[in-house]
N, CA, C and O atoms as CSV, one atom per row, in Angstrom:
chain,resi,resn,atom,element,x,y,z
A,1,UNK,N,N,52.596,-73.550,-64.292
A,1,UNK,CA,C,52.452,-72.789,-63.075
A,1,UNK,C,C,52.423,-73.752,-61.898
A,1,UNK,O,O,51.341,-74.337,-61.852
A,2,UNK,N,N,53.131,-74.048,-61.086
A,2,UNK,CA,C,53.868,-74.632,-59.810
A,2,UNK,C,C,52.815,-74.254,-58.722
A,2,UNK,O,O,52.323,-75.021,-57.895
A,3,UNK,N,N,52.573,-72.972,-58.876
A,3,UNK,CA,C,52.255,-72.050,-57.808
A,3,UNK,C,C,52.300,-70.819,-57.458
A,3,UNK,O,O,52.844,-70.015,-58.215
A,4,UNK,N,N,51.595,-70.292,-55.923
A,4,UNK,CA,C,51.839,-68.873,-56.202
A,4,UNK,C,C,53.062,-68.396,-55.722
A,4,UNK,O,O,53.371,-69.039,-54.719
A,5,UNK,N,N,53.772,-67.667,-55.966
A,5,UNK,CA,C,55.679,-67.054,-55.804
A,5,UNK,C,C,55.026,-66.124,-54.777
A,5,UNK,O,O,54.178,-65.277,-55.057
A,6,UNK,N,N,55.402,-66.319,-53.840
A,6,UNK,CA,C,55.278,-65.117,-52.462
A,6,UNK,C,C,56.241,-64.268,-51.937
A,6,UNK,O,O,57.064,-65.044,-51.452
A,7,UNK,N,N,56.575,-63.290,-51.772
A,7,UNK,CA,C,57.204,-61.970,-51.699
A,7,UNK,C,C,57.383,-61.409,-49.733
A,7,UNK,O,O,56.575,-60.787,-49.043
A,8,UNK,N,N,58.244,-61.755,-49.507
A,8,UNK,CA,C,57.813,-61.380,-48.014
A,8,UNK,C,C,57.674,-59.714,-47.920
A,8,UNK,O,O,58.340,-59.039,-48.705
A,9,UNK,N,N,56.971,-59.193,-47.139
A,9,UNK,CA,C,56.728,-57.914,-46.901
A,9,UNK,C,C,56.726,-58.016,-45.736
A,9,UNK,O,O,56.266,-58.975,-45.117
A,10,UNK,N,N,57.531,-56.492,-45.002
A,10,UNK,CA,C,58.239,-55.938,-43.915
A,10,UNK,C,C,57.110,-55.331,-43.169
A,10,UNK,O,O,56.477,-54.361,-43.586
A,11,UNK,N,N,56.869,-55.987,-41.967
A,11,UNK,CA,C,55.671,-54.955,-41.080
A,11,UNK,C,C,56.238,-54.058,-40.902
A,11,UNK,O,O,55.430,-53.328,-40.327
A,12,UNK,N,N,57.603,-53.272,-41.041
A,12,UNK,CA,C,57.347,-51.826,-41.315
A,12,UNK,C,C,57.052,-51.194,-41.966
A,12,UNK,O,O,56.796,-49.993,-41.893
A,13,UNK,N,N,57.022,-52.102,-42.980
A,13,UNK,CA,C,56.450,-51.491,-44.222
A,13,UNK,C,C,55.247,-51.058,-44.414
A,13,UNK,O,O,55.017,-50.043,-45.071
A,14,UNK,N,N,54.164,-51.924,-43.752
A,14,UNK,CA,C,52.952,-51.940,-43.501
A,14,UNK,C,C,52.039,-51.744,-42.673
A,14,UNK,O,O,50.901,-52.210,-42.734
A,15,UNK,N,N,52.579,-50.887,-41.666
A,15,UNK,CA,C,52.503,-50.023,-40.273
A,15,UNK,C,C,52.847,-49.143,-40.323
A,15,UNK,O,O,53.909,-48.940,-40.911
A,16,UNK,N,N,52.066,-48.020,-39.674
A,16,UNK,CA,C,52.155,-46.109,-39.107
A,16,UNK,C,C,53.561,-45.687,-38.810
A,16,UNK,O,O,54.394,-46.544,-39.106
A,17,UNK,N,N,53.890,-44.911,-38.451
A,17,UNK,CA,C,55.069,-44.790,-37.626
A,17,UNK,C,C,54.417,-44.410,-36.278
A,17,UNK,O,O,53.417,-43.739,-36.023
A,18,UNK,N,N,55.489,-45.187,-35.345
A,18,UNK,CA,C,55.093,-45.060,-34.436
A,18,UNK,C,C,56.016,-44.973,-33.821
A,18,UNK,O,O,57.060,-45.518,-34.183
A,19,UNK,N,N,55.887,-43.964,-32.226
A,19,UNK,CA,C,56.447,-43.494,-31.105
A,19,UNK,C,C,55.859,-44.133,-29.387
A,19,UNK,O,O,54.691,-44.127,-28.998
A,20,UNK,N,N,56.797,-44.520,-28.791
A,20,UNK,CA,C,56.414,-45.140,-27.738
A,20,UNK,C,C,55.141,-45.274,-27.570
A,20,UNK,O,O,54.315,-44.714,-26.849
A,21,UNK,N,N,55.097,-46.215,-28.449
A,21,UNK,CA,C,53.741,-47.287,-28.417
A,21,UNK,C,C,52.587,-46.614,-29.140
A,21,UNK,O,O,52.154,-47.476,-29.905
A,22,UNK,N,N,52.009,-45.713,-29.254
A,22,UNK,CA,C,51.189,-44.991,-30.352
A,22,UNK,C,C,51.543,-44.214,-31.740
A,22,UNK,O,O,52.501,-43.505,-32.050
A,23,UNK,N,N,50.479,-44.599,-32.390
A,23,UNK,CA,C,50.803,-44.017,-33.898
A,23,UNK,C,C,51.572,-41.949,-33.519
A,23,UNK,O,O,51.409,-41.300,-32.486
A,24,UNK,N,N,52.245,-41.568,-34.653
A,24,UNK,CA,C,52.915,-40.670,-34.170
A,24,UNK,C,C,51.884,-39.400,-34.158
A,24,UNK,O,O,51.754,-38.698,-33.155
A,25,UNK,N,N,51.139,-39.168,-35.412
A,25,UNK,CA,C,49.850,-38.488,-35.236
A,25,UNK,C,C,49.669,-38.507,-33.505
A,25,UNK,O,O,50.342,-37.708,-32.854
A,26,UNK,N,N,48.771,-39.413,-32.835
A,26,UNK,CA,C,48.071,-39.197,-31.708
A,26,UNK,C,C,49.032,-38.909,-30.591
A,26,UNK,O,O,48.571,-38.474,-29.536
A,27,UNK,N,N,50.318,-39.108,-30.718
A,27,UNK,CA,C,51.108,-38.508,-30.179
A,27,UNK,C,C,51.183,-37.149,-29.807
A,27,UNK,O,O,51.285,-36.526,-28.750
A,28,UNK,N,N,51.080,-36.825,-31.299
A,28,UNK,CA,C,51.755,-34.984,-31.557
A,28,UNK,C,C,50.366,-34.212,-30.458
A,28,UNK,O,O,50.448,-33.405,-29.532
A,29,UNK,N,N,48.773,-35.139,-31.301
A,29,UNK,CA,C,48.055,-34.083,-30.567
A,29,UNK,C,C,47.529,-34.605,-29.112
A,29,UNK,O,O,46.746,-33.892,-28.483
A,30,UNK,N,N,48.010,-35.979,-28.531
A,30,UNK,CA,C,47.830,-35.600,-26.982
A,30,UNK,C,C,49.305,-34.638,-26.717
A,30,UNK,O,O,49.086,-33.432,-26.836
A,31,UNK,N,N,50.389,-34.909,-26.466
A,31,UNK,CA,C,51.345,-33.708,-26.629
A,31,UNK,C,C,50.830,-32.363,-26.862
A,31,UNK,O,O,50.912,-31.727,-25.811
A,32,UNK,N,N,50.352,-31.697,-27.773
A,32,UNK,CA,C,49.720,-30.477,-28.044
A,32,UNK,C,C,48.842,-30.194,-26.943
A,32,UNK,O,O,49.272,-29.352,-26.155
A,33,UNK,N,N,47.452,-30.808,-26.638
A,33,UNK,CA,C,46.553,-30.793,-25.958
A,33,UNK,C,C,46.639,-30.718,-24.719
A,33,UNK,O,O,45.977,-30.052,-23.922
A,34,UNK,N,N,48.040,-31.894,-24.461
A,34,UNK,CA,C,48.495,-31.816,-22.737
A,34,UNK,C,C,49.319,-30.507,-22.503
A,34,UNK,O,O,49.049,-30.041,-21.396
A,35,UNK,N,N,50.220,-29.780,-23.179
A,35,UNK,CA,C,50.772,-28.707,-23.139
A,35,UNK,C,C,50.210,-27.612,-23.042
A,35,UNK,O,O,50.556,-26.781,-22.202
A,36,UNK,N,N,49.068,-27.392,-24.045
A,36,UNK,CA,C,47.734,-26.620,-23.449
A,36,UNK,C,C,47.402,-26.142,-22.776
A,36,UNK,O,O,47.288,-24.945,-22.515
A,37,UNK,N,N,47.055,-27.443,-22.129
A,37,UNK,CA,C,45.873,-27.621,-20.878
A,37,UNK,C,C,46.529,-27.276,-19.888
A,37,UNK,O,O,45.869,-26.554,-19.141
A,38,UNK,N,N,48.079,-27.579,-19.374
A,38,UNK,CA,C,49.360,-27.314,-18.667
A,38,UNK,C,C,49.400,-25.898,-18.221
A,38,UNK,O,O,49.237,-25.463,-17.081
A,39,UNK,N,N,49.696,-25.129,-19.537
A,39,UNK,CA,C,49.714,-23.682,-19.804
A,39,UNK,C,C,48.319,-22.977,-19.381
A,39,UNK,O,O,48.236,-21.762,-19.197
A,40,UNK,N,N,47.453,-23.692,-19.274
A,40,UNK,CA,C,46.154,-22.421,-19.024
A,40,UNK,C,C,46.108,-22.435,-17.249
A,40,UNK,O,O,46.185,-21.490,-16.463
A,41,UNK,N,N,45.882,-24.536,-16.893
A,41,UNK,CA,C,45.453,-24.719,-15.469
A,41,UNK,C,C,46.774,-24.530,-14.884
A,41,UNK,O,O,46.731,-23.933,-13.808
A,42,UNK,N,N,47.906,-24.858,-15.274
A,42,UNK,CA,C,49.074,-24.446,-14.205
A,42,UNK,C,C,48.851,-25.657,-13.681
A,42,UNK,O,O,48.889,-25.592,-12.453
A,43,UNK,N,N,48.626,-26.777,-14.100
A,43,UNK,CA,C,48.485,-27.793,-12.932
A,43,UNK,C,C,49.576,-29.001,-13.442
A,43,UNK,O,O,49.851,-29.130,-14.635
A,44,UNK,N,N,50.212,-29.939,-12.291
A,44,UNK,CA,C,50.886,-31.284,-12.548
A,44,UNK,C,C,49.402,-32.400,-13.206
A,44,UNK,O,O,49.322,-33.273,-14.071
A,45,UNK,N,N,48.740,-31.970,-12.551
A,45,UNK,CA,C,47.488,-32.978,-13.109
A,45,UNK,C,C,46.903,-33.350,-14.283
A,45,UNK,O,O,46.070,-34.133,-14.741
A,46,UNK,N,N,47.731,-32.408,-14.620
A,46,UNK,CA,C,47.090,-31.937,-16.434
A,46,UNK,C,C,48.239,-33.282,-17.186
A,46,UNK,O,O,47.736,-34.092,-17.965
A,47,UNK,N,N,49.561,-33.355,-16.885
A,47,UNK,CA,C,50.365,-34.240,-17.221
A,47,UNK,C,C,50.272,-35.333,-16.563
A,47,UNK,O,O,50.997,-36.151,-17.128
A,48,UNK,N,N,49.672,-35.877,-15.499
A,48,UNK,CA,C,49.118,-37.436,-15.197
A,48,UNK,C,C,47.918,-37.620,-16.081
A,48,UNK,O,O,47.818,-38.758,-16.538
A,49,UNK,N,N,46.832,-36.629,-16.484
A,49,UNK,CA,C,46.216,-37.069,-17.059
A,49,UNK,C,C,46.460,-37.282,-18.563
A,49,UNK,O,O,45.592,-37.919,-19.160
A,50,UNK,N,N,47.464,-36.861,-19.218
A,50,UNK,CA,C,48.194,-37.325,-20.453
A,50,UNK,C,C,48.260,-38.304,-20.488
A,50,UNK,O,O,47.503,-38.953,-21.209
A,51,UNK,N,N,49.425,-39.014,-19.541
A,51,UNK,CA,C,49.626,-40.210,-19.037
A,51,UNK,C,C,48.636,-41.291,-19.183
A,51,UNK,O,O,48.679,-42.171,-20.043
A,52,UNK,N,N,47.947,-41.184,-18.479
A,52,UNK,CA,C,46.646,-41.995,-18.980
A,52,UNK,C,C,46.136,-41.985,-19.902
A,52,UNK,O,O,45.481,-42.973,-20.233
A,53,UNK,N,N,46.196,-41.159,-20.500
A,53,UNK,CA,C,45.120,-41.015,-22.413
A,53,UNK,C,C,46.421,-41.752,-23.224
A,53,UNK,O,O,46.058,-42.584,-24.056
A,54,UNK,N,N,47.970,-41.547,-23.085
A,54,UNK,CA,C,48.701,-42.136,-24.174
A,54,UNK,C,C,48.756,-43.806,-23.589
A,54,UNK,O,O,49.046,-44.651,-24.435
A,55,UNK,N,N,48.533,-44.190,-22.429
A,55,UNK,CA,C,48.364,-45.499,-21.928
A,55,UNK,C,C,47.195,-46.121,-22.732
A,55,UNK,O,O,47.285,-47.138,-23.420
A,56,UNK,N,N,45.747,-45.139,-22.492
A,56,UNK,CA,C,44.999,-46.152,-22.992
A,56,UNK,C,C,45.485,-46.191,-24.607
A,56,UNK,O,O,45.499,-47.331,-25.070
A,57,UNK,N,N,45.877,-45.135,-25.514
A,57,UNK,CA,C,46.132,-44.999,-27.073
A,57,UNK,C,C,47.162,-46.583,-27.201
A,57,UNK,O,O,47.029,-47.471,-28.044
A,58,UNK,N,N,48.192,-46.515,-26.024
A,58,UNK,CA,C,49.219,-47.803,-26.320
A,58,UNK,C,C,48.397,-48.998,-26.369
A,58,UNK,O,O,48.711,-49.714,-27.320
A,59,UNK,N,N,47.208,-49.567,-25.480
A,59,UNK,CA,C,46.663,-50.584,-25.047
A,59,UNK,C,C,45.603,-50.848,-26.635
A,59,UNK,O,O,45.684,-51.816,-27.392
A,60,UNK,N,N,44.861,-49.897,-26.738
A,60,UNK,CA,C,44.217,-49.653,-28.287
A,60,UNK,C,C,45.756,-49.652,-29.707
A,60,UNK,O,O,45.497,-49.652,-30.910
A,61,UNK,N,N,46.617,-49.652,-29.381
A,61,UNK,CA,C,46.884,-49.674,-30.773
A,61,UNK,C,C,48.017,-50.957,-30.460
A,61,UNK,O,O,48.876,-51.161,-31.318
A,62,UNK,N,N,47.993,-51.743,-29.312
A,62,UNK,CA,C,48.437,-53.141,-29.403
A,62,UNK,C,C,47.906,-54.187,-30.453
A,62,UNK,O,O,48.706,-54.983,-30.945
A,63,UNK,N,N,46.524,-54.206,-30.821
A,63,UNK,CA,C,45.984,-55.169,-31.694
A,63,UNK,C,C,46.272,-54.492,-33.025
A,63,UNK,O,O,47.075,-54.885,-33.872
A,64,UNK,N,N,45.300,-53.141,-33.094
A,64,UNK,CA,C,45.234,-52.819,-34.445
A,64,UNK,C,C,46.137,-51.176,-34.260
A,64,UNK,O,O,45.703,-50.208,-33.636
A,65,UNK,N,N,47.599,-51.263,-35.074
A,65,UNK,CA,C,48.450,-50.053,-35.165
A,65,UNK,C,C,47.721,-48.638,-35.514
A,65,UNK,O,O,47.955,-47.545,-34.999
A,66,UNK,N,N,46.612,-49.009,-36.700
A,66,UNK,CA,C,46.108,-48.018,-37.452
A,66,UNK,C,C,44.467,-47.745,-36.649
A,66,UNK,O,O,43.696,-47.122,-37.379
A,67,UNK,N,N,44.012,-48.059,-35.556
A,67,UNK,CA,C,43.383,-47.724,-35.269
A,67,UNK,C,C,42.170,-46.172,-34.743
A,67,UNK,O,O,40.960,-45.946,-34.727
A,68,UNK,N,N,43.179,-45.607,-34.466
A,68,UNK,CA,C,42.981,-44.231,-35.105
A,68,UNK,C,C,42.092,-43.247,-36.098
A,68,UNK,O,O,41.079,-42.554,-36.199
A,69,UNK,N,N,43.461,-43.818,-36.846
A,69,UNK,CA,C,43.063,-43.688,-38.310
A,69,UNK,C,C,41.342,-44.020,-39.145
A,69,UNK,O,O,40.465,-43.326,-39.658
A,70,UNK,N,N,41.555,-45.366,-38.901
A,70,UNK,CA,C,39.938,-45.975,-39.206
A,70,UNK,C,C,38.945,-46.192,-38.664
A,70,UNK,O,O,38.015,-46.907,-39.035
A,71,UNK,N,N,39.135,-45.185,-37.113
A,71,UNK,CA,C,38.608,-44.834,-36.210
A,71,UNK,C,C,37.513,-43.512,-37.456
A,71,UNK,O,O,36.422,-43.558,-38.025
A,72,UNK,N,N,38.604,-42.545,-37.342
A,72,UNK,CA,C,38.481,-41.227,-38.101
A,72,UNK,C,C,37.716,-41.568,-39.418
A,72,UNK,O,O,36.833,-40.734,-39.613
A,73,UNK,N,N,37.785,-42.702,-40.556
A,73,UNK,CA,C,37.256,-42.502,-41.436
A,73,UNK,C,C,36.192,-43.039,-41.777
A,73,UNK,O,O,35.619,-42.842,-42.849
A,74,UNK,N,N,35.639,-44.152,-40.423
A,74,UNK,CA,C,34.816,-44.577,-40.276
A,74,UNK,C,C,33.645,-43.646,-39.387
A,74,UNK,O,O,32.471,-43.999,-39.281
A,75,UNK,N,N,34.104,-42.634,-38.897
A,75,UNK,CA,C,33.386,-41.647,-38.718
A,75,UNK,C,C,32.998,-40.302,-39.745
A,75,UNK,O,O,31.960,-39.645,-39.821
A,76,UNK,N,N,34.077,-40.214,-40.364
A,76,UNK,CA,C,33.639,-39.364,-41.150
A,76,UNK,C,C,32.754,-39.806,-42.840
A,76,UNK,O,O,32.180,-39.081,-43.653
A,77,UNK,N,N,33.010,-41.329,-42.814
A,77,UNK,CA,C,32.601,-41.570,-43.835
A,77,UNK,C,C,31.204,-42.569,-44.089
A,77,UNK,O,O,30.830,-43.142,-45.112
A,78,UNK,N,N,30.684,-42.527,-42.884
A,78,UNK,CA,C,30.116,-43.774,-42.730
A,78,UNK,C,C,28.744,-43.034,-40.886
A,78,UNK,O,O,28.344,-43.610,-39.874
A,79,UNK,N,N,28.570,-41.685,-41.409
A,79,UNK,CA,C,27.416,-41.308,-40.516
A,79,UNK,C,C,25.614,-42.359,-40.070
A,79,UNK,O,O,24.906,-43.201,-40.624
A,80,UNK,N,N,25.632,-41.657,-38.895
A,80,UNK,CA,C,24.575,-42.591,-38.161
A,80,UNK,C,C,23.091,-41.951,-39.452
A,80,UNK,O,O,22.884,-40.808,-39.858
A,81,UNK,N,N,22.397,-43.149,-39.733
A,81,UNK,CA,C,21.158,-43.227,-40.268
A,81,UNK,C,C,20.107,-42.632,-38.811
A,81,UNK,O,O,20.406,-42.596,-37.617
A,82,UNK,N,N,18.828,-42.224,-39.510
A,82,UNK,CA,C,17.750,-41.756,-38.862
A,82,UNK,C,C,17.540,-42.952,-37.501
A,82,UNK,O,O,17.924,-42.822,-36.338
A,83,UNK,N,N,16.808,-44.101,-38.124
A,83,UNK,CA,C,16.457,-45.249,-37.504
A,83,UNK,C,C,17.866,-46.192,-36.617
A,83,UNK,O,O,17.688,-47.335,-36.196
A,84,UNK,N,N,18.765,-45.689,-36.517
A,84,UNK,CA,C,20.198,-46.432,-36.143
A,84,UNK,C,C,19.462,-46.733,-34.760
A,84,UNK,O,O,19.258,-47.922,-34.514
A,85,UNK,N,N,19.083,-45.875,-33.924
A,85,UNK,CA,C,18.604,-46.053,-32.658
A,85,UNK,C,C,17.366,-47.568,-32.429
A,85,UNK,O,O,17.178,-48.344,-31.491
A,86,UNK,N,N,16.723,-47.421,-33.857
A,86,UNK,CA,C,15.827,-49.143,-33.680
A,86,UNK,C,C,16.584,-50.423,-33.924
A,86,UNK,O,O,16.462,-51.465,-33.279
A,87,UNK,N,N,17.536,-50.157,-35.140
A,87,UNK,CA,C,18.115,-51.317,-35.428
A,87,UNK,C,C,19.479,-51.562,-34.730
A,87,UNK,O,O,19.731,-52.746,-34.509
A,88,UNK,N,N,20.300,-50.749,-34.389
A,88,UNK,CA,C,21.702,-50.262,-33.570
A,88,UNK,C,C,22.541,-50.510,-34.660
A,88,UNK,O,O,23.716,-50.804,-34.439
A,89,UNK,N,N,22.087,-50.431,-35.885
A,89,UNK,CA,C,23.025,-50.205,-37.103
A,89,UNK,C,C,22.785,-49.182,-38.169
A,89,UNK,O,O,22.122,-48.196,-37.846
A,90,UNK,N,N,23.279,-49.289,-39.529
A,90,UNK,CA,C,22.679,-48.248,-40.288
A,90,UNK,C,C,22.060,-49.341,-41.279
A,90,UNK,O,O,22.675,-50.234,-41.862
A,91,UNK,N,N,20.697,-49.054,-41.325
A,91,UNK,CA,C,19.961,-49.638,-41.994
A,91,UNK,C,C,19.070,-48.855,-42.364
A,91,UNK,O,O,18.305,-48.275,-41.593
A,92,UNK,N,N,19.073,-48.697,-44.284
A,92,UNK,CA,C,18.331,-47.756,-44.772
A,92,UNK,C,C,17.117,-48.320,-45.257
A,92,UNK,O,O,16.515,-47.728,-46.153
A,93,UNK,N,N,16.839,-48.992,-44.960
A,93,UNK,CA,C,15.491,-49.947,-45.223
A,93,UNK,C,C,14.577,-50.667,-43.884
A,93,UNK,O,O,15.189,-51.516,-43.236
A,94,UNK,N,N,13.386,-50.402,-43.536
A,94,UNK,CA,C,13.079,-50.689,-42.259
A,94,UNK,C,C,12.865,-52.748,-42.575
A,94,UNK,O,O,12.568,-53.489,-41.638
């Protein structure tokens, strides 16, 4: 054994799909949400403020693509303990 044989792998391979600059998920539902909001207030304002929410989503998913994502499962999987407020973590042991 020489060594280890390394395999290149394709960062597309290993990345979301993504649409001008955010994962395509957070796309669909600022899209949804801004269309909405459009339809109820009747307002142009409703689509600058899109604008800004898919700006900041582009600026957040410059480092990490999947951010989102492990945004979501780190919330759903990983809830605040009683004491979080003394320690500012989850710590089940004082």
């Amino acid at each position: 054994m020489t060594g280890l044989e390394r395999d290149t792998v394709f960062v597309a391979l290993t990345r979301p799909q993504m649409f001008a600059g955010v994962t395509y998920s957070y796309f669909v539902v600022n899209a949804v949400v801004a269309t909405e909001l459009f339809l109820i207030f009747h307002s142009i304002w409703v689509l600058a403020v899109a604008l800004v929410v898919h700006v900041a989503g582009v600026l957040l998913c410059l480092r990490e693509p999947r951010i989102f994502d492990l945004w979501l499962t780190r919330v759903s999987r990983c809830p605040r303990v009683r004491n979080h407020a003394i320690w500012r973590c989850n710590s089940y042991r004082p």
